[in-house]
Structure formats: structure tokens, C-alpha cells
VOGU-3710 file (C-alpha; in Angstrom, 3 decimals, decimal comma):
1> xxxxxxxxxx> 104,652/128,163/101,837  100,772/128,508/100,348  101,994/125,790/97,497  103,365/123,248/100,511  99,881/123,844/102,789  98,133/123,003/99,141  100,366/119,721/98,538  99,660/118,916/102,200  95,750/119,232/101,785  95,718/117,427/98,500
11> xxxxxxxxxx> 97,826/114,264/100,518  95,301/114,291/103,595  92,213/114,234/101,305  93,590/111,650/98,849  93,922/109,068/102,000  90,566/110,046/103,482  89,684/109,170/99,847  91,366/105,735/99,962  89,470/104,443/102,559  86,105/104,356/100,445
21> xxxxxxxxxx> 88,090/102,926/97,737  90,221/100,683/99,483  92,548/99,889/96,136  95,764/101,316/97,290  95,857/103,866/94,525  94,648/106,700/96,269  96,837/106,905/98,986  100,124/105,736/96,874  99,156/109,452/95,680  98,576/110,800/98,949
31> xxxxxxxxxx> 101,691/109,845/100,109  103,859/111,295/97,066  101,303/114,975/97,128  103,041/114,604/101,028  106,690/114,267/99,601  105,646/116,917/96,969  104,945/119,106/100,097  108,273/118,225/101,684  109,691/119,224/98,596  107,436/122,649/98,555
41> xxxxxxxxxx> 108,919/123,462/102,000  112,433/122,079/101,479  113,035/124,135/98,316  110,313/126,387/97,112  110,588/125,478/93,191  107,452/123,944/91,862  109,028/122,095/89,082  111,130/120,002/91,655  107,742/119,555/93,709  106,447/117,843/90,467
51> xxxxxxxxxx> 108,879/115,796/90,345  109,257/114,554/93,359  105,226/113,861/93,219  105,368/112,440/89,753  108,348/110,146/90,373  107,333/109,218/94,308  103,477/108,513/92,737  105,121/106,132/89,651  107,550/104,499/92,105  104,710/103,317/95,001
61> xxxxxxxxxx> 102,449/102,473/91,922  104,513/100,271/90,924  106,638/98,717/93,633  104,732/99,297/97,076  101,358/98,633/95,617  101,359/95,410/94,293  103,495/94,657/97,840  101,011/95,631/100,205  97,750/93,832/97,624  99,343/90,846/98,091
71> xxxxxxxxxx> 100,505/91,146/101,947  96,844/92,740/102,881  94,106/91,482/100,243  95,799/87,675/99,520  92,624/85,178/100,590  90,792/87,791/101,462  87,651/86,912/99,264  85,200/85,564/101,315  82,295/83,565/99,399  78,760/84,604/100,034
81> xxxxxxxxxx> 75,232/83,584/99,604  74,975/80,712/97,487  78,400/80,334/96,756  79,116/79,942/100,197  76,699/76,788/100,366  79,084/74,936/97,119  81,219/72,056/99,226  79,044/72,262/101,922  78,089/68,724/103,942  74,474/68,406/103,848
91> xxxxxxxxxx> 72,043/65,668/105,142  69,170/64,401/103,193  65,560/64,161/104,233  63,674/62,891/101,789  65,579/60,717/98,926  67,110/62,748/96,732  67,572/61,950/92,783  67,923/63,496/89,435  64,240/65,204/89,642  63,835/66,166/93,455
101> xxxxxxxxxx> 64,482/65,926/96,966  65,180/67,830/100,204  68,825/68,512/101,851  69,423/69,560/105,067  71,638/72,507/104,834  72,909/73,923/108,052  69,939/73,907/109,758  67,881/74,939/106,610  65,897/72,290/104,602  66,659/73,220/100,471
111> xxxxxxxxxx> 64,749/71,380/97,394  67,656/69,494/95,763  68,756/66,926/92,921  71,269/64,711/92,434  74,383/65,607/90,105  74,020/62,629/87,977  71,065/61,451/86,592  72,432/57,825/86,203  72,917/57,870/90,329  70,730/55,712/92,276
121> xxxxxxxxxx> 68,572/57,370/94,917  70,435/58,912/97,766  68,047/57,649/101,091  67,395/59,751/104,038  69,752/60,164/106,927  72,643/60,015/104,440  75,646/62,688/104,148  76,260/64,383/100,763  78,601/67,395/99,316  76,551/70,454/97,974
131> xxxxxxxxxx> 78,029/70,295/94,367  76,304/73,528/92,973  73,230/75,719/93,656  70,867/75,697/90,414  68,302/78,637/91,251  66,307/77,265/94,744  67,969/73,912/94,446  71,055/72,634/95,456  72,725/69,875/93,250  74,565/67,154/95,331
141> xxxx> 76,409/64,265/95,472  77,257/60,965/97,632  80,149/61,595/99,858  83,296/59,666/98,985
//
């Protein structure tokens, strides 16, 4: 019954665990150390309990996992920081081309340039799409 209690600590601790990580790895194996515990208490023999652990942890690696990634972490990236800014509609206030000019970026002026250096200056009071961020300076373009 000691060997089940063990199994049954090792599960609890192993989710705990998971939530720092957050990979599903950690509590695929806390579940299976739980079924090696049913196992301890079901028939005593610790050879079956390893088995049960090593084939339950194998199993949920390998089919449950990739399962619940793609149910709970699909689209979850969210962009920050300057990549957050890239597509962004921005208005210009002071004519922007291929050396300088200022963007207003939601509600924050930036120092910016236009993509192309062949593109004609982009006047004040005109919309444009934040193409990149290059250092302090955002790199746009007319919208289309």
C-alpha cells in the first residue's frame, strides 16, 4: 500500500509540475504514475505497476498529447511588441519617404520610411500599412 501512496504522490506533483511548464508532458506522466497507483492497489506486483505506467505514459505521449496541443494551443500565439505593430494602419504626419518621416501609430507618433525607395512621397493625412519595424522606425507603405 506504501508503493500505491508513492505512485499517488509522484502523479499529484508531476501535474502541479505541469502547470509551470504548460507542455502537456508532465501531466501525460502524472496521469499514468496515477494508473501505476491503481495498479499498486489493484494488484500489489510492482512489475505490473511499471507497466501499466510505462505503457499508459507512451500511449498519452503519443495519442492524447498532440490531441489536446492542437485543441488548446492552435492560434494561440499572440504577437507582441514590435511584431504586433507589422500590418498595422497608420497615419502619416509629416511626408514620409525612403530617408524619413513620422507615422501615427495608434496614438503614438514613430520615425518611419517608406518601403521602396523608388516611391514618391507619401503626404500627411494619408493612410498606410506598417510593413516592418527596422530598429525605432517603422517601414510603410501606401494602402491599396
Amino acid at each position: 500500500m506504501a508503493a500505491a501512496l508513492i505512485w499517488l504522490i509522484i502523479g499529484i506533483v508531476l501535474m502541479i509540475a505541469e502547470v509551470i511548464s504548460g507542455d502537456f508532458v508532465l501531466i501525460m506522466l502524472g496521469i499514468a504514475a496515477l494508473l501505476g497507483a491503481g495498479s499498486e492497489a489493484i494488484t500489489g506486483n510492482i512489475f505490473i505497476d511499471v507497466a501499466v505506467f510505462a505503457v499508459s505514459s507512451v500511449g498519452l505521449l503519443a495519442l492524447a498529447r498532440p490531441a489536446l496541443k492542437r485543441r488548446f494551443l492552435a492560434g494561440s500565439h499572440v504577437r507582441t511588441g514590435t511584431d504586433a505593430l507589422i500590418g498595422v494602419r497608420a497615419v502619416v504626419v509629416s511626408t514620409v519617404d525612403f530617408d524619413a518621416g513620422r507615422v501615427k501609430i495608434g496614438g503614438e507618433v514613430w520615425s518611419a520610411r517608406a518601403v521602396h525607395e523608388s516611391q514618391p512621397p507619401i503626404a500627411p493625412g494619408t493612410s498606410v500599412t506598417v510593413v516592418e519595424i527596422s530598429g525605432a522606425t517603422a517601414v510603410v507603405d501606401v494602402l491599396s
